[in-house]
N, CA, C and O atoms as a Tinker XYZ file with bonds, in Angstrom:
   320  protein
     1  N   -126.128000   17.818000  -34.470000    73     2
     2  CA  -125.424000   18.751000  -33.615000    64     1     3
     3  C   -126.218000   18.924000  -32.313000    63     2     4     5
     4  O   -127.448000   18.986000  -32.304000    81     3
     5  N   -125.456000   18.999000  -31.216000    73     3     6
     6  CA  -126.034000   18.756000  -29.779000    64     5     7
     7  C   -125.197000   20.117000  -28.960000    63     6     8     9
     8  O   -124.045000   19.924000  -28.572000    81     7
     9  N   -125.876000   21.497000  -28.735000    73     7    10
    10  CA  -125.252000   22.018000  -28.031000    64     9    11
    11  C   -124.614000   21.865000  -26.809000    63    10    12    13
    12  O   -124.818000   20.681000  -26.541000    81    11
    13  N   -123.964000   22.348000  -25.904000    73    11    14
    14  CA  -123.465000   22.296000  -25.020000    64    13    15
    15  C   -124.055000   23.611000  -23.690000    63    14    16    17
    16  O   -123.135000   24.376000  -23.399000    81    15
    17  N   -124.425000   23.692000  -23.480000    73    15    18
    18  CA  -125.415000   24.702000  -22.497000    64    17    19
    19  C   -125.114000   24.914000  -21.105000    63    18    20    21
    20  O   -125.119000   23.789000  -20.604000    81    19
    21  N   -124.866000   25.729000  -20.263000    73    19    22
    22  CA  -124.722000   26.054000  -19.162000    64    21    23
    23  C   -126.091000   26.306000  -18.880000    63    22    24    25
    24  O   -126.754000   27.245000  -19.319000    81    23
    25  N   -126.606000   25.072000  -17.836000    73    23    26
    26  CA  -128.249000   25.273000  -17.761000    64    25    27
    27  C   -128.462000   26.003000  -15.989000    63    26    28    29
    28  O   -127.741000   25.904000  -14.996000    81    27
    29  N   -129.452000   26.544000  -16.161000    73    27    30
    30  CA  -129.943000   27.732000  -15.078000    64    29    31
    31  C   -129.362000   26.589000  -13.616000    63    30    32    33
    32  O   -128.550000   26.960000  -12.768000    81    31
    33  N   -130.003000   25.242000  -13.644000    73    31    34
    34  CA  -130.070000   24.435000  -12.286000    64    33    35
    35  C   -128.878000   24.049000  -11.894000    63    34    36    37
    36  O   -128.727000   23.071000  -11.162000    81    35
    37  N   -127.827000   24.832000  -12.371000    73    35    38
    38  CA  -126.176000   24.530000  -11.889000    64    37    39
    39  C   -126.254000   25.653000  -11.189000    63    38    40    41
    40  O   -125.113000   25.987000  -10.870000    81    39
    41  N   -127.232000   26.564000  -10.709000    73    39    42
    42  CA  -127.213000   27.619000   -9.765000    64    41    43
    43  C   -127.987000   27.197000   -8.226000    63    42    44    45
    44  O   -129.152000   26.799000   -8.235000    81    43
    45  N   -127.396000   27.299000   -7.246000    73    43    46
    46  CA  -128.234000   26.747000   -5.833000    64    45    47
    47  C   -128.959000   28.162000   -5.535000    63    46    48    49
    48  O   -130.140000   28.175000   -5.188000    81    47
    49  N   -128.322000   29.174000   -5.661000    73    47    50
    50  CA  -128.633000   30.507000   -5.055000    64    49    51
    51  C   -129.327000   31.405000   -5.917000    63    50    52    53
    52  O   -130.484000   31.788000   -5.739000    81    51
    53  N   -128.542000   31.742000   -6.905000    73    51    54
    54  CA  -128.730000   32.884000   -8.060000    64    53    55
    55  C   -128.210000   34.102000   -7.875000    63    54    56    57
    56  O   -128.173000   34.913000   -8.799000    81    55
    57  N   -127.744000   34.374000   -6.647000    73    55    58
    58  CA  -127.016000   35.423000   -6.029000    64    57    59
    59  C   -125.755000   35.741000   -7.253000    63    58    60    61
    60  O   -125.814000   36.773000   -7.921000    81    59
    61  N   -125.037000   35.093000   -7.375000    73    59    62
    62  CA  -123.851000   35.546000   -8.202000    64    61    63
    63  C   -124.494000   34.664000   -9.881000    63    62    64    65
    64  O   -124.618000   33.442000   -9.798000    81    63
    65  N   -124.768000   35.179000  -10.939000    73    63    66
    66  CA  -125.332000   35.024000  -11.680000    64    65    67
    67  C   -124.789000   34.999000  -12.724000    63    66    68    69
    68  O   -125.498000   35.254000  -13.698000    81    67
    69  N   -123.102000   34.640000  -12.996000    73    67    70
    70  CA  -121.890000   34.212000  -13.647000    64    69    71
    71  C   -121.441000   33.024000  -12.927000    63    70    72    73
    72  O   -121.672000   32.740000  -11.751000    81    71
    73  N   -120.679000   32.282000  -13.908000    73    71    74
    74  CA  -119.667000   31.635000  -13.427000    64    73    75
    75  C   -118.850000   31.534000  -14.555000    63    74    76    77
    76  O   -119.170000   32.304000  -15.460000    81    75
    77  N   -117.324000   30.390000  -14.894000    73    75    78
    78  CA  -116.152000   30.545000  -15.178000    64    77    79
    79  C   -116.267000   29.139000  -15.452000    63    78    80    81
    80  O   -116.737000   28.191000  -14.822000    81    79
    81  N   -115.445000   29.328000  -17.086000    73    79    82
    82  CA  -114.842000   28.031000  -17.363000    64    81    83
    83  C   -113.578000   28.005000  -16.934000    63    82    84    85
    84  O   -112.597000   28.721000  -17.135000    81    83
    85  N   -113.910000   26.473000  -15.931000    73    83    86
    86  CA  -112.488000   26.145000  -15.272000    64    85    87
    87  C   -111.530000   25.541000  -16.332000    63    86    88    89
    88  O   -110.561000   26.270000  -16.544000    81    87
    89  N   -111.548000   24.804000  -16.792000    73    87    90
    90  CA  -110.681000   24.134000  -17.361000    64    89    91
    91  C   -111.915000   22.835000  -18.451000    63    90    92    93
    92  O   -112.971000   22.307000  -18.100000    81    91
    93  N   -111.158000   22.733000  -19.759000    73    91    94
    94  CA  -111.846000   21.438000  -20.480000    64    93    95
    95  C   -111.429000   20.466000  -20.363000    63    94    96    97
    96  O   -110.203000   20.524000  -20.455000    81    95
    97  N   -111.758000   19.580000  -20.208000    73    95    98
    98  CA  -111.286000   17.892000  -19.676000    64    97    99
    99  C   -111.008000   17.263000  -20.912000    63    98   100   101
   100  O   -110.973000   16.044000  -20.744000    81    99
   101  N   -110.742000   17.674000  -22.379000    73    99   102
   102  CA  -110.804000   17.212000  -23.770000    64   101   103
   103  C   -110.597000   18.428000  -24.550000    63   102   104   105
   104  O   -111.270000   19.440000  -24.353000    81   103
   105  N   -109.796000   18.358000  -25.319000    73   103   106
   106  CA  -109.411000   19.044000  -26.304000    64   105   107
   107  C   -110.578000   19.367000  -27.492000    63   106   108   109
   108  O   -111.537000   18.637000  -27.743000    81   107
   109  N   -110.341000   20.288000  -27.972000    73   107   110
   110  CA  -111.130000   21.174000  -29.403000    64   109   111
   111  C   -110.856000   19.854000  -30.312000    63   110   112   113
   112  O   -109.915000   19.062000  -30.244000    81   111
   113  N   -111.788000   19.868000  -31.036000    73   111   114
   114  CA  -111.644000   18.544000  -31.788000    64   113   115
   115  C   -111.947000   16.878000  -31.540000    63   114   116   117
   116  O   -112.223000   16.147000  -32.491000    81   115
   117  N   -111.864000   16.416000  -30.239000    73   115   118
   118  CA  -111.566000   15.589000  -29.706000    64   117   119
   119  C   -113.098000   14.688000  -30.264000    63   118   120   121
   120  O   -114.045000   15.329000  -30.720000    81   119
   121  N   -113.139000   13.176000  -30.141000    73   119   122
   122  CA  -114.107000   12.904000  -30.135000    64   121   123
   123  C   -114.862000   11.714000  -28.286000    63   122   124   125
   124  O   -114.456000   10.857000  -27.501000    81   123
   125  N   -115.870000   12.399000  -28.517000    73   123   126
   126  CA  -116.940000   11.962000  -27.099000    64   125   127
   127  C   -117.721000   10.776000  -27.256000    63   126   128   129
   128  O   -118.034000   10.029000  -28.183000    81   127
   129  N   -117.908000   10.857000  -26.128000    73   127   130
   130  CA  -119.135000    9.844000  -25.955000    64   129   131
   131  C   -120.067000   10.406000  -25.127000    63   130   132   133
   132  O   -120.066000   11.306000  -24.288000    81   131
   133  N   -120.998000    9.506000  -25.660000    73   131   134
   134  CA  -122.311000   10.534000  -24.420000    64   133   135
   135  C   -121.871000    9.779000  -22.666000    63   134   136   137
   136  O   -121.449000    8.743000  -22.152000    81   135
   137  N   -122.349000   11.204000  -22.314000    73   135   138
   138  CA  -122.108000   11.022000  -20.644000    64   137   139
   139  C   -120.354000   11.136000  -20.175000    63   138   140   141
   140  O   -119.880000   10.941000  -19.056000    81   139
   141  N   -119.678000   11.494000  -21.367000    73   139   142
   142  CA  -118.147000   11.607000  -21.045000    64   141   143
   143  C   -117.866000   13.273000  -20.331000    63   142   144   145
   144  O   -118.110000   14.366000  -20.843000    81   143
   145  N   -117.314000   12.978000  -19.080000    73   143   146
   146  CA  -117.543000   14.629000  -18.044000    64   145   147
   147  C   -116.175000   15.573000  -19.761000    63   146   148   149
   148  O   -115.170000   15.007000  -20.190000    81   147
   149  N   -116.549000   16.573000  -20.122000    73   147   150
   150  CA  -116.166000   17.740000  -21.006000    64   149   151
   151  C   -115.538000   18.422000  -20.666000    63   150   152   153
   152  O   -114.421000   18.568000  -21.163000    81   151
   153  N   -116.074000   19.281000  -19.465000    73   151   154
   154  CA  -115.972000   20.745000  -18.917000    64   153   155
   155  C   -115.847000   20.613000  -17.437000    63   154   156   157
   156  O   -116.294000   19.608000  -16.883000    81   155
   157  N   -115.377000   21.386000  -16.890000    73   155   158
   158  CA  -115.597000   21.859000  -15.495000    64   157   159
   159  C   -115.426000   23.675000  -15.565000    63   158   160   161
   160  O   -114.752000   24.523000  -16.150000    81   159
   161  N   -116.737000   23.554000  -14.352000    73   159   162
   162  CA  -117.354000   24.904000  -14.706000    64   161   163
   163  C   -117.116000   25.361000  -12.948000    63   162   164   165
   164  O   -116.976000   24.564000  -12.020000    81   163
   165  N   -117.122000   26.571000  -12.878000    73   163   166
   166  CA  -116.629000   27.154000  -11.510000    64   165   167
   167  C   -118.094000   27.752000  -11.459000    63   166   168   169
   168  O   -118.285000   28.420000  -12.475000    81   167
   169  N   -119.118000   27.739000  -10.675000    73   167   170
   170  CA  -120.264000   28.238000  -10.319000    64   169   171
   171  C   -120.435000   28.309000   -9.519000    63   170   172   173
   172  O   -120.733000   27.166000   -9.173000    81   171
   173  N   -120.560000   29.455000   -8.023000    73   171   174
   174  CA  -120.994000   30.156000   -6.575000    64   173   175
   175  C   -119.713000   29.109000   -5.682000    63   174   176   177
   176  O   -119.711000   28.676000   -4.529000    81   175
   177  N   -118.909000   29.001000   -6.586000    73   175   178
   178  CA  -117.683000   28.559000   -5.796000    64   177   179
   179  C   -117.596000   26.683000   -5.305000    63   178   180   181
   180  O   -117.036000   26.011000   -4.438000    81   179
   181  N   -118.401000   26.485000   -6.316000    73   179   182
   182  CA  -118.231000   24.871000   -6.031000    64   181   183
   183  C   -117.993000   24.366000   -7.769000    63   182   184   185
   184  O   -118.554000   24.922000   -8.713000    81   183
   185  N   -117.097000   23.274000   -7.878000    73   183   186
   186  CA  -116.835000   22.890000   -9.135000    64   185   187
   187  C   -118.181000   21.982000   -9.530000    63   186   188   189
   188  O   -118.737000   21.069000   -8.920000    81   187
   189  N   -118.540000   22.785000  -11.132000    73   187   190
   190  CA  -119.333000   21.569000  -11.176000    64   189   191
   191  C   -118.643000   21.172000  -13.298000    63   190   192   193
   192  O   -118.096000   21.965000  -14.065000    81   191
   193  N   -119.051000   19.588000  -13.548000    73   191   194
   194  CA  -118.326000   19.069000  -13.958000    64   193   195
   195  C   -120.190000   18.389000  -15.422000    63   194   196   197
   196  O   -121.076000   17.535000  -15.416000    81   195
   197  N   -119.710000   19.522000  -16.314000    73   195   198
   198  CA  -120.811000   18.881000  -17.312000    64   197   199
   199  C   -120.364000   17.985000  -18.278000    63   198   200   201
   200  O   -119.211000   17.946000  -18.708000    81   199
   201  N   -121.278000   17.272000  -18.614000    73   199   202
   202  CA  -120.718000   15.894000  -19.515000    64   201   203
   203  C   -121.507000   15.939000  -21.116000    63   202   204   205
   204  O   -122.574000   16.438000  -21.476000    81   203
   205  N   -120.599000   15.288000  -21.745000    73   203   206
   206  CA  -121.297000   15.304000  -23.472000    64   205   207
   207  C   -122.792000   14.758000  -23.602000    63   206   208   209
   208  O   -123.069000   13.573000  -23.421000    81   207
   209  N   -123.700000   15.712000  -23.923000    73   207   210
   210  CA  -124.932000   15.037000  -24.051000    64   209   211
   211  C   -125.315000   14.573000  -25.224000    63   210   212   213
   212  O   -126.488000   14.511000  -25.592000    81   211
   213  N   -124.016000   14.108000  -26.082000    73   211   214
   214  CA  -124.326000   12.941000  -26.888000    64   213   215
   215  C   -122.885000   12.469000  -27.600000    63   214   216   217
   216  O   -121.889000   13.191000  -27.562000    81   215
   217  N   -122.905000   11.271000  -28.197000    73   215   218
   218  CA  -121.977000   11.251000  -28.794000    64   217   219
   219  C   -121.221000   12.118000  -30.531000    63   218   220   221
   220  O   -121.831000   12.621000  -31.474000    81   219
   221  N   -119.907000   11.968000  -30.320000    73   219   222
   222  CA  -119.105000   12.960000  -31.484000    64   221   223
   223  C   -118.177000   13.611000  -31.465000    63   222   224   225
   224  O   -117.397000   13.420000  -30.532000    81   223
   225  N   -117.909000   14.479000  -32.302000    73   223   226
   226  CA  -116.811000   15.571000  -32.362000    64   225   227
   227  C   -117.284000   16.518000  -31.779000    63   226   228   229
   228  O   -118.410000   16.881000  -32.121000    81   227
   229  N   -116.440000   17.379000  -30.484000    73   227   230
   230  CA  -116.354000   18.590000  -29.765000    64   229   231
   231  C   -115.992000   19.869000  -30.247000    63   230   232   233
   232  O   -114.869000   20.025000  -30.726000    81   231
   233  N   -116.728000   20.723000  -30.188000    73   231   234
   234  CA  -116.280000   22.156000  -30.954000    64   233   235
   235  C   -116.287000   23.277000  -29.592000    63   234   236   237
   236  O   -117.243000   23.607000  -28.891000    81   235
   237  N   -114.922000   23.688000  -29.523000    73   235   238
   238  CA  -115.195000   24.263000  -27.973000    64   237   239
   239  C   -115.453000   25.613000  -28.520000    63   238   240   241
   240  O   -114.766000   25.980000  -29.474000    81   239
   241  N   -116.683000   26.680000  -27.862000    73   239   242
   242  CA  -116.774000   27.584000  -28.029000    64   241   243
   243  C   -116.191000   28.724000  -26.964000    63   242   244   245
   244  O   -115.546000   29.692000  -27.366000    81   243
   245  N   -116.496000   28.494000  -25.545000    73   243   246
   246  CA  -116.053000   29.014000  -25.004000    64   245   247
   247  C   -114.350000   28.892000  -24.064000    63   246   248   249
   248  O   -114.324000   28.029000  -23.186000    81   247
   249  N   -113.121000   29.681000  -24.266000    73   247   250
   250  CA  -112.065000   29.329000  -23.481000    64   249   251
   251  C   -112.096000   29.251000  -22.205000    63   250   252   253
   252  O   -113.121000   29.769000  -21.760000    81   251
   253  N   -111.233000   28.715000  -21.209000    73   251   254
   254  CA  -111.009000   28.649000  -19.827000    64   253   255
   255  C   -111.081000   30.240000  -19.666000    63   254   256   257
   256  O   -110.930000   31.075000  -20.558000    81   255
   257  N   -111.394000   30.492000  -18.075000    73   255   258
   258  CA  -111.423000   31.636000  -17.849000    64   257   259
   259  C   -112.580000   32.519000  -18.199000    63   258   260   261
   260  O   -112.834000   33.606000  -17.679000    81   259
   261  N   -113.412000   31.766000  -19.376000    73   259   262
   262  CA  -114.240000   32.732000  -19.999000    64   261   263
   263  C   -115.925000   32.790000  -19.056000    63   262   264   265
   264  O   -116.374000   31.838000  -18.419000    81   263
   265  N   -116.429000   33.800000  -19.171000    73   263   266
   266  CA  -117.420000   34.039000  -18.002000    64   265   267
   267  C   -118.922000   33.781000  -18.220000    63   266   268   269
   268  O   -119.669000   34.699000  -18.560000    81   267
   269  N   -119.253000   32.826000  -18.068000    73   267   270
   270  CA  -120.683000   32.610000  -18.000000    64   269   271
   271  C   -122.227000   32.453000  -17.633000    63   270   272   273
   272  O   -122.278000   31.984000  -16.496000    81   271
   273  N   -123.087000   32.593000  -17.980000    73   271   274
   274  CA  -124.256000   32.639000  -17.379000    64   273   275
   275  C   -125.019000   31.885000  -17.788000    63   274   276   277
   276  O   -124.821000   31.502000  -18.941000    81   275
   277  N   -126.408000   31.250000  -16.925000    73   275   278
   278  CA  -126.858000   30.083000  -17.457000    64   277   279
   279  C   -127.580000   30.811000  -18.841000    63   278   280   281
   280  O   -127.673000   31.996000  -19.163000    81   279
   281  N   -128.114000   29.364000  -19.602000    73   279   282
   282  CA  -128.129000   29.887000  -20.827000    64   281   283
   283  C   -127.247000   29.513000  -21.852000    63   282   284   285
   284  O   -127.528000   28.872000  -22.864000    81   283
   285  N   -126.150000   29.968000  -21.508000    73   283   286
   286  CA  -124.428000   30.126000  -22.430000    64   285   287
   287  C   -124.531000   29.043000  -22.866000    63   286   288   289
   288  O   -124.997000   28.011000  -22.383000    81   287
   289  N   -123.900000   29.365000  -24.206000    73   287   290
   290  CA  -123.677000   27.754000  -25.424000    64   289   291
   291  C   -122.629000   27.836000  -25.014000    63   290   292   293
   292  O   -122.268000   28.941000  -24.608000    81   291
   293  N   -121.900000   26.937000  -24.965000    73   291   294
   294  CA  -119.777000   26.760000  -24.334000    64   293   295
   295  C   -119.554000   25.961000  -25.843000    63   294   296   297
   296  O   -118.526000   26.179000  -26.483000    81   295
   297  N   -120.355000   25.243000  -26.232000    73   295   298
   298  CA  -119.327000   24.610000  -27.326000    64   297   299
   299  C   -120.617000   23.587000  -28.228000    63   298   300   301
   300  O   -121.689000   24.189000  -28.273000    81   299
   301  N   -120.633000   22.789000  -28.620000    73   299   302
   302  CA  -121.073000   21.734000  -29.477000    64   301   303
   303  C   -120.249000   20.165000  -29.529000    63   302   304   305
   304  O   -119.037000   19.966000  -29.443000    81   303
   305  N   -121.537000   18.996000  -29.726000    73   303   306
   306  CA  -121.022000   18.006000  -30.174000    64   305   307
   307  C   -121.814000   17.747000  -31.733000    63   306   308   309
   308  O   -123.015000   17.490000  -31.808000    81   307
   309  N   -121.111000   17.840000  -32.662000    73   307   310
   310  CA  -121.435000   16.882000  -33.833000    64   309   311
   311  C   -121.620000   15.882000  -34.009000    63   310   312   313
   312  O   -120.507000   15.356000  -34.032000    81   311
   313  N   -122.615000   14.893000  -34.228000    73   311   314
   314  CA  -122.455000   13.752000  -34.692000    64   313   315
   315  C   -121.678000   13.099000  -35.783000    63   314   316   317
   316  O   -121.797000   13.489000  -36.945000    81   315
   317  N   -120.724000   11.916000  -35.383000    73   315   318
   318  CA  -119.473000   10.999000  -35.732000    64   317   319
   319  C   -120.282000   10.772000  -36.911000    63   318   320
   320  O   -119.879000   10.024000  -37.802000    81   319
């Protein structure tokens, strides 16, 4: 199992110290590959776009819309 992490260096500023799941690029369940883009994440107003850091099955934890800070687990990959 390979979390999924909203890491601190997706911040340029730190000024606004949330951001927003935009939308998942793959469905709950789905299976990945490593380096396959997952997520897109809305952070200080520029899209940024995290990818599976390994291969497997996706377990989404967090929904679109939902508000995050670095740190945040968003979801998991299991190993196939």
């Amino acid at each position: 199992m390979t979390e999924l992490i909203v890491q601190p260096d997706l911040w340029i500023t730190r000024m606004l110290p949330e951001g927003i799941v935009e939308k998942w690029l793959v469905a709950d369940g789905a299976t990945v590959a490593s380096d396959d883009p997952v997520v897109d994440l809305r952070i200080e107003n520029q899209l940024r776009r995290l990818k599976s850091p390994s291969p497997g099955r996706l377990t989404i934890y967090a929904r679109p819309n939902s508000i995050v800070e670095p740190g945040t687990v968003i979801g998991r990959v299991d190993a196939a």
